[in-house]
C-alpha positions in Angstrom: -28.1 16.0 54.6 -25.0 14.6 55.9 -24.7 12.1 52.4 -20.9 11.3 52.2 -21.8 10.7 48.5 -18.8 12.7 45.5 -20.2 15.5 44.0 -21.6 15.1 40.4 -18.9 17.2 39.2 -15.7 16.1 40.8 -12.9 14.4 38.7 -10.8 11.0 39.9 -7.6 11.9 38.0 -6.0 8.1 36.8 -2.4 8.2 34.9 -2.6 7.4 31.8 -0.6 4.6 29.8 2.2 5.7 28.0 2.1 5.1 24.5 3.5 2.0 22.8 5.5 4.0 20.3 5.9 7.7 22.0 6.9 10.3 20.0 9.5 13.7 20.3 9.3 16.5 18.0 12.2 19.1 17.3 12.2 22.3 15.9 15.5 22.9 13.6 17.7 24.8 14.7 20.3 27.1 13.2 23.3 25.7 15.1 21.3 22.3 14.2 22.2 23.0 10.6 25.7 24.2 11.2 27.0 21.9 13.2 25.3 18.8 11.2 24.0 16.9 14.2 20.2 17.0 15.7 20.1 16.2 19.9 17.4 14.0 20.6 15.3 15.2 24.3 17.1 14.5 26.8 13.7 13.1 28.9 13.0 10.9 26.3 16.9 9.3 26.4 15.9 9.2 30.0 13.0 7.2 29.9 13.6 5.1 26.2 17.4 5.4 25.7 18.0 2.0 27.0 16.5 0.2 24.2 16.3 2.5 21.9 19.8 3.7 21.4 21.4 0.5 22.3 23.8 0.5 19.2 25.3 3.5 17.2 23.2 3.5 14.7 19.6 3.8 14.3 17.5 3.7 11.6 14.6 6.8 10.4 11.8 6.0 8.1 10.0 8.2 6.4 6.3 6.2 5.2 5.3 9.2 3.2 7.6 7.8 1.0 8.8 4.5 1.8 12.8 5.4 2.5 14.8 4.3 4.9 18.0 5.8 5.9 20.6 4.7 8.3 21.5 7.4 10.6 24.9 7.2 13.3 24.5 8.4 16.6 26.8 10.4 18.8 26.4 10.0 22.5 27.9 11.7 25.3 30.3 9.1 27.8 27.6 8.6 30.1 24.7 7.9 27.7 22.7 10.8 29.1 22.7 12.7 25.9 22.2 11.6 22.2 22.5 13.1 18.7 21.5 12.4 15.1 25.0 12.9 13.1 27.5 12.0 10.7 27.0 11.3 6.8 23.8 9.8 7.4 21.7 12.5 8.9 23.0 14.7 7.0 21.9 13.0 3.7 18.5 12.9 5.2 18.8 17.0 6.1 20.0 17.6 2.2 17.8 15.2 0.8 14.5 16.5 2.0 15.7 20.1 2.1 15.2 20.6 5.8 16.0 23.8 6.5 15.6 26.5 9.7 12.7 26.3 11.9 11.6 22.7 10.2 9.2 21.1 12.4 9.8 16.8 12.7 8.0 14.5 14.4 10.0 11.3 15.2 7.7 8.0 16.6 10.0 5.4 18.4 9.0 2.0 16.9 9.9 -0.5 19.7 9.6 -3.4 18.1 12.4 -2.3 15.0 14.2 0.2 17.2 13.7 2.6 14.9 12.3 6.3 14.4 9.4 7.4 11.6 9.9 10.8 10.5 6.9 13.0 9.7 8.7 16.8 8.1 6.3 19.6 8.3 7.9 23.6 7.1 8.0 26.6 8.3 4.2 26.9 7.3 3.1 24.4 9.5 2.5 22.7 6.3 3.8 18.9 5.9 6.0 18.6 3.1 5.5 16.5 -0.4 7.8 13.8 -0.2 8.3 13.2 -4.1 10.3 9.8 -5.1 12.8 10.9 -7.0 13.8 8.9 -10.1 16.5 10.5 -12.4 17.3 8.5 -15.4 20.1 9.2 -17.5 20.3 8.2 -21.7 22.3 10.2 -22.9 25.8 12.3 -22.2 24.9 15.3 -25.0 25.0 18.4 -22.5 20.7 19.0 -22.4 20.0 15.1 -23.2 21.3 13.5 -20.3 18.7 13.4 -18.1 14.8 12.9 -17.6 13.7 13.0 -14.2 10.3 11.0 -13.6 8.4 11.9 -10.3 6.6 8.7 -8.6 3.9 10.2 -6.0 3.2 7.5 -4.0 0.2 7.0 -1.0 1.4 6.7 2.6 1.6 3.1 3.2 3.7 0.5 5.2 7.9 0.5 4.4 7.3 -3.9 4.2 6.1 -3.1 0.7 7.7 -5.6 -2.1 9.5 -4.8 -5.1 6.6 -6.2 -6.9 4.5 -3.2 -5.8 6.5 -0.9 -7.4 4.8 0.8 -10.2 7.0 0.6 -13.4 3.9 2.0 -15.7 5.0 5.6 -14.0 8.8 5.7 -15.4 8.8 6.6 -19.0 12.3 6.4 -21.0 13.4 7.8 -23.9 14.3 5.8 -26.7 17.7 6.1 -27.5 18.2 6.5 -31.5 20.9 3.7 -31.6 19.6 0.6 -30.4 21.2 -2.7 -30.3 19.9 -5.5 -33.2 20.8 -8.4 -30.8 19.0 -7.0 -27.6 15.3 -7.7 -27.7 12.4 -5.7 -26.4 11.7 -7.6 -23.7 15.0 -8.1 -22.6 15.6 -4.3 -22.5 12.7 -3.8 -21.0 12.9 -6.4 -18.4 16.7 -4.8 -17.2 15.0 -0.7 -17.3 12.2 -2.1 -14.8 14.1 -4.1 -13.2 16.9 -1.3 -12.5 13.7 1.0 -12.1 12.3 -1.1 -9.1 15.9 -1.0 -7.1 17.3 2.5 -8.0 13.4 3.7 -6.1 14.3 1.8 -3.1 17.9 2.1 -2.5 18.4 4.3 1.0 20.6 6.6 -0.2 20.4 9.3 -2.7 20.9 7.9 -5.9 20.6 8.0 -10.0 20.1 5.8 -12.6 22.4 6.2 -15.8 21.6 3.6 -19.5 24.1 2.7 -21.0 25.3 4.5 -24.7 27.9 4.7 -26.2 29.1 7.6 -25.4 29.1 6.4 -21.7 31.2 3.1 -23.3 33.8 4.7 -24.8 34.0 8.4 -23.1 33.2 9.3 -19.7 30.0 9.5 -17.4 28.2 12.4 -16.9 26.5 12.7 -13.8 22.7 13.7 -14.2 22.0 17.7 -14.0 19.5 17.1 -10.8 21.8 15.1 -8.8 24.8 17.0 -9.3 22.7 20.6 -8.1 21.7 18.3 -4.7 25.2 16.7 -4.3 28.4 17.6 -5.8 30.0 20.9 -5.4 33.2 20.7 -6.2 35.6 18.4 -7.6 36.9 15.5 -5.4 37.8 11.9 -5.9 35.3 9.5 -6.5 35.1 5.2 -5.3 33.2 2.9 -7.5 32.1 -0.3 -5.8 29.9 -3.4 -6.6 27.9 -5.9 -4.6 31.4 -8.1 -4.0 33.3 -6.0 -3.0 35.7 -4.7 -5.4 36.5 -0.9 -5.8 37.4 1.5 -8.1 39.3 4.6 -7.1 39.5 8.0 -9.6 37.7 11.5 -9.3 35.0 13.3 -10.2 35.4 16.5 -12.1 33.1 19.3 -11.4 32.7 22.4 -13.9 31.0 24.7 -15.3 29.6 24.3 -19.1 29.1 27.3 -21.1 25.9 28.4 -19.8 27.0 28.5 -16.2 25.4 25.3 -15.5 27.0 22.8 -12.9 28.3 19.6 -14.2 30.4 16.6 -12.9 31.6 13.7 -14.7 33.0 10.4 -13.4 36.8 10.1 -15.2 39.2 8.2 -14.7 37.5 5.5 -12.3 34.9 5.0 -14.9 36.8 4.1 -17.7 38.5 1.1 -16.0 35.0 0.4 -14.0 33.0 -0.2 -17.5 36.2 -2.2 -18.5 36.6 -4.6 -15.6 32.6 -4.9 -15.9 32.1 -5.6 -19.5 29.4 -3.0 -20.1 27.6 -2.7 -23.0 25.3 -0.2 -24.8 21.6 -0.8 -23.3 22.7 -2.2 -20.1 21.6 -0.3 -16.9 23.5 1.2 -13.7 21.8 2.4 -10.3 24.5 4.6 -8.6 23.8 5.2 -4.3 25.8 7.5 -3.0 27.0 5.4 0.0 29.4 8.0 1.7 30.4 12.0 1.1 33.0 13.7 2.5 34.5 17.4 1.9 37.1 15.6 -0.3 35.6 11.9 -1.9 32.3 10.5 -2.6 31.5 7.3 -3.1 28.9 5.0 -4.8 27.7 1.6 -4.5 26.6 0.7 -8.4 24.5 -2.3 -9.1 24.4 -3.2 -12.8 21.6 -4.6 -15.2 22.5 -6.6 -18.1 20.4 -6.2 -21.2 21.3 -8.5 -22.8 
């Protein structure tokens, strides 16, 4: 009768332990868009901000499909508020197409200080993250290009170069083929530059050599030109050591109103100074964009 005993159905409320690797979500906004820069919450730069925006930069990864892109931050002077801006997120914006009202969910990763991305639409619907491989053969106008779509599982970003399937990137032959480069050797450079150009960061194409693209100019694929160039502007050419190469890139339209952009004047001495030949391949990552130059880091594959 006078039992001091806890009703059956009363509930000890315990706090829970915060989660390893907490998460934030933001819903895109139009000025989001327009001004180019996504603000992080400010309670979870309250509570994580320490560590996790210790430098300028951080890094997103997207596992869907295994890039990795390296994002700037802006902060306010007393660290209190933090944004996703400059070049790099705004590569990340164009290259998955996020637009008004997208829907992303970002999981801090303590031990890497970085951010994976999940992108869902305006349909609640996750997106398809397709790996984009564009491969150019050829500079005739509707030959240039033959874009190869990789769809790849969700897995871990440690995965090896030597995971990459080459068996799903099919190139066309090109009619004029060099006596002195062998099969293998040609093949051997196409999966080699295969296996890089699909895990560069950055938005990027991959152009074999003819000779068109020896003794003329380089056309810059049809798909990559729609999703990155809009006008003409100068263009920087630059390799693993270092050296540049300073021109422009000529937009246009052809005859069927279809845009195009070539790489001029920094080309010709590039393949010069590089001793290209017919056969060999090029990966081109587009490293930096402004309203006035863009810039590529190329990394070159010898067939022979």
């Amino acid at each position: 009768m006078g039992s001091s005993s806890r009703p059956k159905n009363d509930v000890v409320k315990q706090p829970c332990k915060a989660s390893d690797n907490p998460h934030f979500f933001k819903v895109v906004s139009a000025r989001a868009l327009k001004e180019q820069k996504l603000e992080i919450p400010r309670k979870f730069v309250r509570e994580y901000g320490v560590k996790a925006f210790a430098t300028n930069q951080i890094c997103l990864k997207v596992a869907a499909d295994g890039r990795k892109w390296n994002v700037r931050l802006t902060k306010t002077n007393d660290g209190t508020r933090v944004w996703f801006h400059d070049d790099g997120w705004q590569m990340f914006v164009e290259f998955y197409s996020v637009g008004l009202e997208y829907f992303l969910v970002f999981k801090y990763e303590r031990q890497s200080s970085s951010f994976y991305v999940v992108i869902f639409d305006r349909t609640a619907t996750e997106i398809e993250y397709p790996m984009k491989i564009i491969i150019c053969i050829d500079d005739a106008e509707e030959k240039v290009k033959k874009e190869t779509n990789i769809s790849q599982e969700k897995e871990t970003l440690d995965s090896k170069i030597g995971k990459v399937n080459f068996g799903a990137v099919e190139l066309m032959d090109n009619k004029k083929k060099l006596r002195s480069t062998t099969t293998s050797q040609r093949e051997k450079a196409m999966a080699n530059a295969t296996a890089f150009q699909s895990m560069t960061i950055n938005p990027s194409f991959l152009c074999k050599m003819s000779p068109s693209h020896i003794h003329r100019s380089l056309n810059v694929p049809k798909r990559f030109v729609e999703m990155h160039i809009e006008k003409s502007m100068e263009s920087i050419l630059q390799v693993s050591d270092g050296r540049t190469w300073e021109g422009s890139c000529c937009f246009y339209m052809n005859k069927r109103m279809k845009k195009r952009a070539e790489l001029a004047s920094s080309w010709r001495k590039f393949k010069k100074d590089n001793n290209l030949k017919v056969g060999d391949f090029c990966v081109f990552e587009m490293i930096g964009k402004s309203s006035t130059r863009i810039s590529f880091k190329v990394e070159i594959f010898r067939a022979s």
